[in-house]
C-alpha positions as CSV (number, residue, x, y, z in Angstrom):
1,X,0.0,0.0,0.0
2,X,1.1,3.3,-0.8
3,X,2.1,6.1,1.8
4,X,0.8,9.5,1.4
5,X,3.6,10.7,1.1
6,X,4.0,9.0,-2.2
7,X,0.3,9.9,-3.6
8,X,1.3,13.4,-3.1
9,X,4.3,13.2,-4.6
10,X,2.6,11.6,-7.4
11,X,0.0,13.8,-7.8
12,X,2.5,16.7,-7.8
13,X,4.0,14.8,-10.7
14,X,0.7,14.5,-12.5
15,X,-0.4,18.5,-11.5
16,X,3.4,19.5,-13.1
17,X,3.1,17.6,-16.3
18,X,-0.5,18.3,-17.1
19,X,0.5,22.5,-16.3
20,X,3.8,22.0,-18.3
21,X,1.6,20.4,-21.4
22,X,-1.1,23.5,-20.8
23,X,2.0,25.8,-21.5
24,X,4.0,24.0,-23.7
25,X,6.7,23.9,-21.1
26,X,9.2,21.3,-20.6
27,X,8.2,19.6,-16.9
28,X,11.3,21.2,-15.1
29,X,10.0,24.8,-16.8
30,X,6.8,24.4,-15.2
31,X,8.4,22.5,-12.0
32,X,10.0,25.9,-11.4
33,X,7.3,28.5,-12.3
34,X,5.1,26.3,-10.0
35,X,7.9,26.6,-7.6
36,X,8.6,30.8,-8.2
37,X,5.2,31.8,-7.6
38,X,3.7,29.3,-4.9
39,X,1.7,26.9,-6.8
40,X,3.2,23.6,-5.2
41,X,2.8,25.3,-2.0
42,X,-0.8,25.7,-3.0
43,X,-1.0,22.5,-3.8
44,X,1.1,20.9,-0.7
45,X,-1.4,23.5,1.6
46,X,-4.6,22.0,-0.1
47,X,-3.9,18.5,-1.4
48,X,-6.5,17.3,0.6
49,X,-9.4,19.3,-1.8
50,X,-7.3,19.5,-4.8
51,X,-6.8,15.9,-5.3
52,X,-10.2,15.2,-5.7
53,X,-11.0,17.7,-8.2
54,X,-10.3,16.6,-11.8
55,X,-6.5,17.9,-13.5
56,X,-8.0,21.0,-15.1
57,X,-9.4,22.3,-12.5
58,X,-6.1,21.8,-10.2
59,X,-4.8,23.4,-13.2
60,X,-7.0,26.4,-13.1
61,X,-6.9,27.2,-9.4
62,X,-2.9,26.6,-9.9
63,X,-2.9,29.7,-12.8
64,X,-5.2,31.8,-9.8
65,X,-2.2,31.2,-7.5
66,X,0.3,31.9,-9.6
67,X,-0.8,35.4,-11.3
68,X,-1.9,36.4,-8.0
69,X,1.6,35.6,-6.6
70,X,3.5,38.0,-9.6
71,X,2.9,34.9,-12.4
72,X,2.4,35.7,-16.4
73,X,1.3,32.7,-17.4
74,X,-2.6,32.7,-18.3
C-alpha cells in the first residue's frame, strides 16, 4: 500500500506535467514556475481538496495562484 507521502508526490508529478503540457513547457520549466510563484505550496497546503478535483481544474486554481503571486502565465 502506498504512503501518502507518495500519492502526493505523485500527484505533484501529474499537477506539473499536465500544467507544463497546458503551456508547452518542458516539466522542469513548469516544475520551477510552480515553484517561483507558490503553486506547489498551493497544492502541498490543499492536497487534501485539490486531489479530488479533476486535473483541469487543479490546473486552473494553480494559474489563480500563480498570477496572483507575480505569475504571467494565463
Amino acid at each position: 500500500m502506498r504512503t501518502e507521502a507518495e500519492n502526493k508526490a505523485t500527484y505533484y508529478v501529474y499537477c506539473v506535467n499536465h500544467f507544463a503540457r497546458r503551456f508547452n513547457l518542458s516539466p522542469k520549466d513548469s516544475f520551477n514556475y510552480l515553484f517561483q510563484y507558490g503553486g506547489l505550496e498551493y497544492l502541498d497546503e490543499f492536497y487534501d481538496v485539490e486531489h479530488l478535483l479533476s486535473f483541469s481544474d487543479a490546473i486552473n486554481d494553480l494559474i489563480v495562484i500563480c498570477k496572483n503571486n507575480g505569475g504571467y502565465l494565463q
